[in-house]
Every structure is written in C-alpha cells, then in structure tokens.
C-alpha positions as CSV (number, residue, x, y, z in Angstrom):
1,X,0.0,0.0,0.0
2,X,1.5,3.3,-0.8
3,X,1.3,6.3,1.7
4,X,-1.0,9.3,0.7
5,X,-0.7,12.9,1.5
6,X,-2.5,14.7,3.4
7,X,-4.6,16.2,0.6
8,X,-5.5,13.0,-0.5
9,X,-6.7,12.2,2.9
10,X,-8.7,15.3,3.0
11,X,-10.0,14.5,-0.7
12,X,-11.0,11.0,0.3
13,X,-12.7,12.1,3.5
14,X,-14.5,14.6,1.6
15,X,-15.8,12.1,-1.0
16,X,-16.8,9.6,1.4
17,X,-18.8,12.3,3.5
18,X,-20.5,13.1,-0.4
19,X,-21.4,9.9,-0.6
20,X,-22.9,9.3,2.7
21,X,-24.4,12.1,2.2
22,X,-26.3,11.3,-1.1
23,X,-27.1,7.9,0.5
24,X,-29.1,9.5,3.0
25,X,-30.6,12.2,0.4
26,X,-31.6,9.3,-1.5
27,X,-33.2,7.0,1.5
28,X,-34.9,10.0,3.6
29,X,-34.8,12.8,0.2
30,X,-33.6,15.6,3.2
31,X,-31.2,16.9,5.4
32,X,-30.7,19.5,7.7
33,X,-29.3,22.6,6.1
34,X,-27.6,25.8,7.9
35,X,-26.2,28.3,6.0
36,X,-25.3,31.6,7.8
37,X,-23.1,34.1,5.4
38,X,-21.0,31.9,3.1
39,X,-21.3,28.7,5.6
40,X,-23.1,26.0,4.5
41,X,-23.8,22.8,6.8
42,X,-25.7,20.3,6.2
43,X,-26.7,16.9,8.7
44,X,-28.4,14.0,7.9
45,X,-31.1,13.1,10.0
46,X,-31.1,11.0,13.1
47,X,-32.8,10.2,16.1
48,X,-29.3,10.6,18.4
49,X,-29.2,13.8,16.9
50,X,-30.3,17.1,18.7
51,X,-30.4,19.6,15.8
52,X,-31.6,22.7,17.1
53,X,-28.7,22.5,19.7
54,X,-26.2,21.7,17.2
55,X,-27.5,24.4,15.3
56,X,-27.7,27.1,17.8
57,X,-24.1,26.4,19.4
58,X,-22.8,26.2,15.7
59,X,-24.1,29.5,15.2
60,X,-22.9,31.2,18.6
61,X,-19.5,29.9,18.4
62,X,-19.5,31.3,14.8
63,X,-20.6,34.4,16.2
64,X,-18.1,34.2,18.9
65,X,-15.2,33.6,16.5
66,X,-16.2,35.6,13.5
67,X,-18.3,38.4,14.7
68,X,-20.3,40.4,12.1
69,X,-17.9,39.2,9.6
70,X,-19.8,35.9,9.8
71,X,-22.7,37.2,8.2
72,X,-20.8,38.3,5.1
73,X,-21.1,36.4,2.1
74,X,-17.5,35.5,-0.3
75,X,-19.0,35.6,-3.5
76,X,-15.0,34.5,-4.9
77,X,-15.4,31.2,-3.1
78,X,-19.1,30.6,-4.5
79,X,-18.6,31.4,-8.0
80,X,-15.8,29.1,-7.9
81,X,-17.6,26.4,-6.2
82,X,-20.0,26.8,-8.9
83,X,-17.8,26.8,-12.0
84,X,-16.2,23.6,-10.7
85,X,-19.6,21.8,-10.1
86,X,-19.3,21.8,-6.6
87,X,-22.4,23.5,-5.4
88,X,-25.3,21.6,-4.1
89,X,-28.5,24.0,-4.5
C-alpha cells in the first residue's frame, strides 16, 4: 500500500462524507441545512441527533469567532464552487 498525502486524505474524507451524504438524500430525500453568510452545513437526519442544539451552538461559536464578519457572504469562493460543479442547491 502506498502512503497518501494529506490532501488525499482530505480529498478521500470529503468524497466519502459526499457519498454518505447522497445515500441519506436518496433514503430520507432531506437533510438539515444551515447556512449563515457563506457557511453551509448540512446533517443527515437521526434520532441521536439534537439539531436545534447543534444548530444554535454552531451558530454562537460562529458568532463568537467571527463576529459580524460571519454574516458576510465571499461571493469569490461561491462562483468558484459553482464553475467547478461543486455547489449543491
């Protein structure tokens, strides 16, 4: 077996957490989706999960971090997500 990088490691995680999600989509047909400035968050559903807590300490630690500046959308990073296929609408 040959050793992989770190950005292959990220890549693979990444693709894995896709395709989980897209199973789910496809067995349930929804998640739960925050998006708060140019964050975007989704969670498939479960009963061992407590969303509106997740949520709401997601988004006060984002506050707490960020400030105002959370709240601010990066259109460079969407556009690009968009042009490379990336965006899930």
């Amino acid at each position: 077996m040959t050793d992989l990088s770190s950005d292959q490691m990220a890549d693979m995680a990444g693709e894995l957490m896709n395709a989980k999600l897209e199973a789910a989509k496809n067995q349930s047909n929804m998640t739960h989706l925050l998006k708060l400035g140019s964050f975007h968050m989704e969670i498939v559903p479960s009963k061992d999960i407590e969303i509106e807590k997740i949520f709401k300490d997601i988004i006060a630690d984002l506050y707490d971090k960020f400030g105002e500046e959370v709240l601010k959308i990066n259109m460079t990073d969407i556009i690009a997500k968009q042009q490379n296929g990336n965006m899930h609408q």
